[in-house]
C-alpha angles and dihedrals in degrees: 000000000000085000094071100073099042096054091042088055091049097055086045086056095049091041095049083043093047081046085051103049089046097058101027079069087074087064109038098033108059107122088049092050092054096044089059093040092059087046094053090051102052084042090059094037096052085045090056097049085056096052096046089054089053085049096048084051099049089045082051084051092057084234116128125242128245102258094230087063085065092039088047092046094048092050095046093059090046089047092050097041081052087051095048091051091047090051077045094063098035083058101061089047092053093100100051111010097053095038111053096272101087124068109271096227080059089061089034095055098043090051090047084053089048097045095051085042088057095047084055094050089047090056095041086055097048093056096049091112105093119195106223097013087191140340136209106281099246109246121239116255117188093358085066087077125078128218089222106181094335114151134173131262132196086241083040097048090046095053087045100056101045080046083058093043095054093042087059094038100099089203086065117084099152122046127181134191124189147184146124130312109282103007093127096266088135093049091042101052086045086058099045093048090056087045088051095062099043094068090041102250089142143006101227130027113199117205126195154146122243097168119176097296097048111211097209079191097051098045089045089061097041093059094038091055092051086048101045091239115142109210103214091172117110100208127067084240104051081050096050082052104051088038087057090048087054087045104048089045095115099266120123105253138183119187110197106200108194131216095005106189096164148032100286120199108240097201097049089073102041105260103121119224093237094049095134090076091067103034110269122125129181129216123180139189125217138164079215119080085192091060086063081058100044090050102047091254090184076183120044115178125188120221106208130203119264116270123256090262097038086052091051094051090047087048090051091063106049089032089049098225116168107214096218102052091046091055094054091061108048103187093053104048088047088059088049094048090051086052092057091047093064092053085072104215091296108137093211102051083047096061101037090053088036098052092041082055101044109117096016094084099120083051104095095170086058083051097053093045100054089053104054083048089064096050095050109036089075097144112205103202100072138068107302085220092064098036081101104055093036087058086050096045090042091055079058089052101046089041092067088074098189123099096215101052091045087055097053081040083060099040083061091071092064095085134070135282101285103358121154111231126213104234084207086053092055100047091056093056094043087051088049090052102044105254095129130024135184130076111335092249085050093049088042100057097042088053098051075060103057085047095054089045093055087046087046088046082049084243085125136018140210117256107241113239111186125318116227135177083007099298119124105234115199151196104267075177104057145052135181131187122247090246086235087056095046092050077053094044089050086040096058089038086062092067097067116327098058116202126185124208108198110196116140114036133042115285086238095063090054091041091058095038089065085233094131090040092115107027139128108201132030127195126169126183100164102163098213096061134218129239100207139031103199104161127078125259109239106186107126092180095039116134105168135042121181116174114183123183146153114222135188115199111309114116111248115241129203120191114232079238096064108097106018087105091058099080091141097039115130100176137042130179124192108171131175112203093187089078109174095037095070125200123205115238130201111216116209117228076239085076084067090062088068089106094165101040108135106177118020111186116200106173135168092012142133089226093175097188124015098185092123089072091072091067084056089096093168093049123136109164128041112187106190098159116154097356127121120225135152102243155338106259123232094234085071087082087057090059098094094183094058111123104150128044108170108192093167116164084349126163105211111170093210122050105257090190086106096055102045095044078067100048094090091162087078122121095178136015132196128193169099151263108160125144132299125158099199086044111092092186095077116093137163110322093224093044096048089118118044132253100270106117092212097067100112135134105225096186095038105126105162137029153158114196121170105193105180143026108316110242087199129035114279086247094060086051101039088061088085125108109203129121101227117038135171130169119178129182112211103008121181116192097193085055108037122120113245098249090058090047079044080055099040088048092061102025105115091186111050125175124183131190112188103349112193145157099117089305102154087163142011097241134069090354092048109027102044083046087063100034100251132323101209095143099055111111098170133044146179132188114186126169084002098154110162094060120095098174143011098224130022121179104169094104114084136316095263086063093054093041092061093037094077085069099051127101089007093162103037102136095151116041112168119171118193136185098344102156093200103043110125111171127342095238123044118181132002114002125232106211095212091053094091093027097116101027109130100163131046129168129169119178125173102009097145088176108042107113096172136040115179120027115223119283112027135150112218090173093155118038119115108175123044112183114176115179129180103345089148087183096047104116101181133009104212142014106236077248089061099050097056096059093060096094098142087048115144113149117035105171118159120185137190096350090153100180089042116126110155124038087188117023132187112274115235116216084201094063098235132141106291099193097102107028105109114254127267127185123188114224090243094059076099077099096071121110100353095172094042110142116169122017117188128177135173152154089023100131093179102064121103089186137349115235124352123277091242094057082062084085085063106054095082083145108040121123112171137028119190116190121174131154102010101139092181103043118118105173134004090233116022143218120269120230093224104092090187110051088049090055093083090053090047093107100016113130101235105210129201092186096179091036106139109150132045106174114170127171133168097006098147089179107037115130093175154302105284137354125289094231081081142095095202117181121191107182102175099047112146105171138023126187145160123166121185095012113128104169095046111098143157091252083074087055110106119251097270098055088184119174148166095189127174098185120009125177109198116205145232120287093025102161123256102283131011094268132269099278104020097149122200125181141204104287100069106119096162138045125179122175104178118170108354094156091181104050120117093173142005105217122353119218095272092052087056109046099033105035104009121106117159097157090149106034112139104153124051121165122173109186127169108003107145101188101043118135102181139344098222148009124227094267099068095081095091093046092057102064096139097036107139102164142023135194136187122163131161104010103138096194099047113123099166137016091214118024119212112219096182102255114089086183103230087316109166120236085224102048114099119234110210097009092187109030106138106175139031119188122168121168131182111005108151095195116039119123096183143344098231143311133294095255086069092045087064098057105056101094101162093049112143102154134046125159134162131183135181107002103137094183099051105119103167123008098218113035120229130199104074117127099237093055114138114265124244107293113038120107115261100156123107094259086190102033100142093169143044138178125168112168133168098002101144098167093043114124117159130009084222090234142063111255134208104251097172094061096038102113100182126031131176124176124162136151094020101121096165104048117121126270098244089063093046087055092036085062097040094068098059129053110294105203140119135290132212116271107256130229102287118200117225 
């Protein structure tokens, strides 16, 4: 026994010995414990840079990063600023800490500190390998459309519903609607497909075009792009097969096909017949009812014309007709009603009368005019069913008067259904024919005009981009033709202008038939290409030829016979849409005989010798784009008429510079020069044109011209609009050859990579180097290393003097990755320098410390982007600020140092970084046209503007906040008390706001303020993530919203506040992880603020203290609720609590007369959703599941007073669906259900329900359904 002791005392001495080494360590190993601190630290930085380069990449290559690499970049900043302050202080106790004169606990703790920090560094470096590190971002399929100006008619609405019927109707697999040309079939079933997601109907909704020459290829792609899915299969077949697979995988799908004219196999493209067993459904639009038949429609829905009153209001609109004026003046208004009558109900022709019409409305004769064109233009060889809306389209055509606008109208219609036409493209054809004449830059610009007025006269209409923050972006590029204008535009090019479309069969077939003998345009477009074109041409009278193909690898032949029959042709057209395969192509000595050709496109070709071109003695455009040849021959100087030589992404062997510094008859020039090292033809970009001073181009008016290696790839430049371009990589201006600095004096759009030459600014260094630079409106500095400002006007007066002309016309200035740069202005400001600035963007300026000098007007700029400045303190002096009253777009990223976005302005000129900040109660006059404010990744900021600037954003829609640690409120409080007293009990109003999104704000207390009454009538979403402080007790007063989706927060108190007012526009409620919430509304929310006519969507997730979702008395605020969701909310015991006052509530009254679907998972403690009296009063349920709720011993609750007496129907008449899983206390649903019309049933792991369940289900189909949308 004595042993025991004695042992026990032995393990305390090697533990307290083992204690002691191991801290003894934090006083005798210092210099070792810094050392691998600081190696920890360059490990992990290097590790990070490397990170942050993969994630740049994957942003380049439009794919989406894995959200832990942004968590993992942000923690390890914050890991390594932590580690800096901690050497820092290590650093000011050197002296005494480190050397005796300092307290020891003080050395023991700091190494502690260093040893746990190393450890840190040790694990963030271990899970840097991210799997995935990033994916493809998933394109949008229906939401890509917009609805533009779309509204519902009664015709419209009725179509629409029995659209949304079908869709949810599981016997219909097949659905058709159909209607005339034109009458909006295209813009309806968009809509209800959006509509359809939305209420979850599917997960995907598949948009796209069949026309009347379906392209199987086209449309496969087309699907497998919206889907993700790559097609790696060569053959139609193997696609269609690996396309059903996708489709039958157990997702929800609907597939819209567009513009169907014929029976369309179904399975050659991939959609399986029986798709309805897995989910996929199929609807279709057509002109043709028979087409519904042909294709097994089991729904065929008619789309009728607009009434007579629901075409005049339609006609209003696009007509601008003010209803008031108009009844003030009978007569009139009785000439303009007539007029709508003729349009019969047809949209199109509506709005294409309509638009021809609009500002003409006090000029009767143009009235009366209009009308009796519409009685008498009733044209008899077509459909009768379209005479109508030919007439109407036709009015469109003869009321654009001038010859020259109807003939490029008519040239439209040479492309294909839905094609989206190059305006560039088509001024080159309509120069080549004539339509317009004058100098190219003239041509050009009238031309631009006659397209904007077809598109104004809805002739033609603009080809839609993206659409963000809810504006529609689109094409200014591009054009295509409604497919019921272009039949009218071929129609009325019949009569005597005869154009052929060919489309579906080889060029050769219609050449030997004699079908384009008298024509007088010719357009093919035959997918499956040819590889020789062997018969003459015989078209005396044809103008245009326009030959497009893909083609694969065959050499292209032409016959010497070819084009011996086109005497009279102006413009031809070889392209080659397979660009970067190219084809070789053998051009006849009959193509010399061409003697009035104008523009001659020869694009995506391996052209060899082009010699032929110098014999073209009337030619004016020569379109050379993608194509490879050996040289520009010497001849092309001779050609006197030439205006336009287009060498875009072309390969020449032999360096053609020579030969175009002496083509002086040029108007506009298109090429590049970018690097190549097997290439021997690249030199020196400022050298590219020799040394002689008189090369010059004295008729040159646009150009875009690349000399260098791109930096970005030629698409991404190309996207520019301006007339003049040059970009340049490694430009020199001590060094450059005259004709570049005659380029660089009258280039509106620069851009310069790594510039050099001792340029430490661009003016006066750069631009006096050059000569002057006053028409330039847009540049770009990139790699620019040697600068270290823009402007510097600390040299002599001369300088500034001249420095009040420079730069007149910048209206673009973006700066990017210039290491040196340290502020934009040095030395004495010019207040008109930045006056017409609208754009400004700055990215990767790690040493700029100041922006904008003080003062300085910035009157004019409407866009400020600022990305990745990590010294950058403050944005703007409160000067400054003042002056952005244009301001629209403020977004400021990954400024990691930034605390201040205004900051006060000092009158002595000193550093204002740390000076506390004061804001006037006038500064409401800051940033009145604001409209979208994004910040992120600026860990320094406490708020983002001041409370009182709130006053000011009259204009502002959408406010997106993420990874600010130190941020407390979106707009702060100001110090001064007494200049805030006034604002005390102002109602602050954001009247446009329509989007909150907040994510990773650790510290964030709340918006605003609480000081504040702040109304936002037009909110649409709000939404925080990951912000636990953040709570609605931080929401002003007047909580007032018109939300469509709102996501509420952790840590939301325990109900929505007193007087949190929501109206009618709320669609969509989402409460997800509010740990802290007891219950949603009490009875006096409901019934005194509480307004949810039009709430469809309500999911509760994750509320662990929840008790209950409503009280009795909602039943009269949820009109419109479809669907409901609850799911892990571990306290919940019923989904509706009866508190025994049903408030006058009639028996007979439903409570939520639309719900659709109930799903409620994993409630632990629910013992029923509600009673049976609500039971009673779902009519339209379709869908009820529950899963997990051990518990649950009956669904609907019995027992209340009021419930219903033997005899009246409780049972679901329209339940479709049920799923009942893991319910091991369940007994009894608690109402009779409808066995016979349950489609679906699931019920497993309920060993105690009752038998008549158990034989109502066994006589339906008993499988599995697909797992629904769960909420984490």
């Amino acid at each position: 026994m004595t042993e025991i002791p004695f042992s026990i005392a032995a393990k305390v001495s090697e533990h307290l010995v083992n204690l002691t080494i191991r801290q003894g360590q934090y006083l005798f190993r210092v210099n070792k414990i810094m050392r691998n601190l600081e190696s920890e630290k360059k490990a992990l930085a290097s590790t990070h840079e490397h990170i942050q380069k993969r994630a740049e990449e994957a942003t380049h290559k439009a794919e989406k990063v894995n959200y832990d690499v942004s968590v993992w970049l942000n923690e390890v900043m914050e890991h390594i600023k932590e580690v800096e302050k901690l050497e820092q202080e290590i650093l000011v106790h050197s002296n005494s800490c480190f050397r005796g004169q300092f307290h020891i606990i003080n050395r023991y703790i700091l190494c502690k500190q260093m040893k746990k920090k190393t450890e840190d560094l040790m694990q963030l470096n271990k899970k840097c390998q991210f799997e995935p590190f990033s994916f493809p971002a998933p394109l949008p399929d229906i939401e890509h459309f917009s609805s533009g100006n779309f509204e519902y008619f009664k015709s419209t609405r009725l179509a629409a519903d029995q659209l949304l019927e079908a869709l949810q109707d599981d016997s219909s697999y097949i659905i058709g609607l159909y209607g005339m040309g034109g009458s909006g079939k295209t813009t309806l079933v968009k809509e209800v497909g959006k509509k359809a997601k939305e209420l979850k109907l599917f997960d995907h909704v598949l948009f796209t075009t069949v026309s009347q020459s379906p392209n199987i290829t086209k449309i496969q792609d087309e699907l497998a792009d919206l889907l993700g899915l790559t097609l790696d299969e060569k053959s139609e077949a193997g696609k269609a097969r690996r396309i059903s697979i996708r489709l039958q995988s157990g997702e929800r799908i609907l597939i819209i096909l567009d513009d169907v004219w014929a029976k369309l196999n179904l399975e050659d493209i991939g959609i399986p017949v029986d798709g309805n067993l897995k989910g996929c459904k199929v609807l279709l639009t057509t002109r043709r009812q028979e087409v519904c038949n042909l294709m097994d429609c089991l729904k065929r829905i008619p789309l009728y014309l607009l009434s007579e009153e629901e075409a005049w209001s339609l006609f209003q609109k696009h007509a601008d007709i003010d209803a008031v004026l108009s009844s003030n003046l009978p007569s009139n208004l009785q000439l303009q009603r007539e007029v709508c009558k003729e349009c019969k109900g047809l949209p199109i022709a509506i709005a294409t009368v309509g638009s021809s019409l609009k500002g003409k409305l006090s000029v009767v004769d143009e009235w009366k005019v209009a009308l009796q064109s519409l009685r008498d233009s009733k044209p008899v060889d077509v459909d009768e069913g379209v005479r109508d809306a030919f007439s109407c389209l036709k009015l469109s055509y003869d009321y654009l008067k001038r010859e020259d606008i109807k003939l490029l109208f008519l040239i439209c219609s040479m492309f294909p259904e839905d094609h989206e036409i190059p305006v560039d493209d088509l001024i080159k054809y309509a120069v080549g024919l004539g339509i317009c004449e004058g100098s190219f830059d003239f041509a050009s610009d009238r031309l631009r005009i006659y397209v904007n007025r077809l598109v104004d006269s809805c002739l033609l209409m603009c080809c839609e981009m993206n659409k963000c923050d809810q504006i529609i972006h689109y094409k200014k590029d591009h054009v295509k033709m409604h497919d019921m204008v272009r039949d009218v535009a071929l129609w009325i090019a019949s009569k005597d202008r005869a154009i052929i479309v060919n489309l579906a069969r080889n060029l050769n077939t219609s050449i030997e038939s004699g079908a384009i003998k008298d024509c007088y345009a010719l357009s093919s477009w035959y997918n499956n290409g040819i590889d020789k074109l062997l018969h003459q041409l015989d078209a005396p009278k044809l103008e245009i030829l326009l030959i497009n193909l893909f083609v694969q690898s065959i050499p292209l032949e032409l016959s010497d016979e070819s084009f011996q029959g086109l005497k009279e042709l102006k413009v031809l057209a070889l392209v080659n849409k397979n660009y970067y395969q190219k084809v070789a192509i053998s051009f006849p000595q009959s193509l010399q005989l061409l003697t009035n050709l104008r523009t001659l496109r020869l694009v995506g070709w391996d052209l060899g010798d082009i010699s032929f071109v110098v014999s073209l003695k009337r030619l004016e455009i020569l379109d050379l784009q993608y194509s490879n040849f050996k040289e520009l021959p010497n001849g092309i100087t001779m050609l006197d008429k030439l205006k336009l030589l287009d060498l875009s992404q072309c390969r020449i062997e032999q360096s053609c510079l020579q030969v175009i510094r002496r083509c002086s008859q040029l108007e506009e020039l298109y090429g590049f020069n970018y690097g190549d090292c097997s290439s021997p033809r690249i030199m020196e970009p400022y050298k590219c044109f020799g040394d002689d001073d008189d090369v010059i181009f004295p008729n040159l008016q646009r150009f875009k011209l690349y000399l260098g290696p791109l930096m970005r790839s030629p698409s991404s430049e190309l996207l520019s609009s301006s007339k003049r371009l040059l970009y340049v990589n490694g430009f020199n201006p001590s060094a450059s050859d005259a004709f570049l600095k005659y380029l660089l004096q009258r280039t509106f759009d620069v851009r310069l990579y790594g510039l050099h030459g001792g340029c430490k600014n661009i003016f006066p260094a750069t631009v006096q180097a050059v000569g002057c630079m006053n028409e330039m409106t847009h540049l770009l500095l990139n790699f620019c290393s040697e600068l270290e400002c823009l402007v510097d006007s600390t040299s002599n007066s001369d300088d500034r003097i001249l420095l009040d002309a420079t730069l007149p016309k910048l209206v673009e200035l973006c700066l990017e990755r210039i290491d040196n740069l340290k502020e934009l202005w040095r030395g004495p400001f010019l207040h008109c320098f930045f006056e017409k600035l609208q754009v400004l963007r700055m990215v990767c300026c790690n040493q700029l410390h100041r922006i904008f000098p003080q003062p300085c007007n910035m009157q004019s700029l409407k866009k400020l982007s600022i990305i990745q400045c990590r010294t950058l303190t403050s944005v703007f002096p409160m000067s400054v600020a003042r002056t952005l009253v244009k301001l629209e777009y403020l977004i400021i990223k990954e400024c990691s140092e930034l605390r201040y976005i205004i900051n006060n302005e000092q009158e002595d000129g000193t550093d204002t970084e740390d000076v506390t900040v004061h804001i006037p109660y006038n500064s409401h006059e800051i940033f009145p046209e604001l409209r979208v404010l994004t910040i992120s990744s600026c860990g320094n900021l406490e708020f983002i503007l001041p409370n009182s600037c709130i006053e000011g954003l009259l204009k502002l829609r959408k406010i997106e906040i993420s990874l600010a640690s130190k941020l407390k409120y979106i707009f702060g409080q100001c110090k001064n008390e007494d200049q805030l007293s006034c604002l005390n009990s102002a109602k602050m109003v954001l009247p446009h706001l329509e989007e909150i999104e907040l994510e990773s704000l650790p510290n964030l207390l709340g918006i605003f303020s609480e000081n504040y009454h702040l109304s936002w009538e037009c909110l649409k979403k709000l939404t925080w993530r990951n912000c636990p402080r953040l709570s609605t007790n931080s929401s002003p007063n007047n909580f007032n919203f018109a939300l469509e989706n709102q996501q509420l927060p952790p840590n939301t108190e325990t109900h929505l506040g007193k007087e949190c007012f929501l109206n009618s526009k709320l669609e969509k409620l989402s409460f997800l992880n509010v740990h802290d919430l007891r219950f949603i509304w009490t009875a006096s929310t409901l019934t005194q603020t509480l307004r949810l006519q039009h709430l469809q969507y309500l999911t509760v997730s994750r509320c662990r203290k929840l008790k209950s979702i409503f009280t009795s008395v909602i039943q009269r605020c949820l009109p419109e609720l479809v669907e409901l969701y609850v799911g892990n909310c571990e306290e919940l015991e019923e989904i509706v609590t009866e508190d025994g006052k049903y408030d006058n509530v009639s028996i007979a009254q439903t409570w939520f007369p639309k719900l659709m679907r109930i799903e409620v998972r994993r409630c632990s403690k629910l013992k029923s959703l509600f009673s049976t009296v609500i039971a009673g009063k779902l009519p339209h349920l379709s869908s009820l599941i529950i899963v997990d709720a051990p518990q649950l011993k009956e669904i609907f609750r019995h027992g209340n007073e009021t419930d219903p007496v033997d005899g009246e129907p409780l049972f679901f008449q329209n339940l479709k669906e049920l799923r009942l899983e893991e319910l091991t206390s369940l007994v009894d649903v608690g109402v009779k259900l409808p066995s016979k019309k349950i489609c679906k049933v699931r019920i497993h792991e309920c060993p105690n329900i009752g038998s008549s369940i158990v034989d109502s289900a066994s006589s339906v189909n008993r499988g599995t359904t697909n797992e629904s949308k769960e909420y984490n």
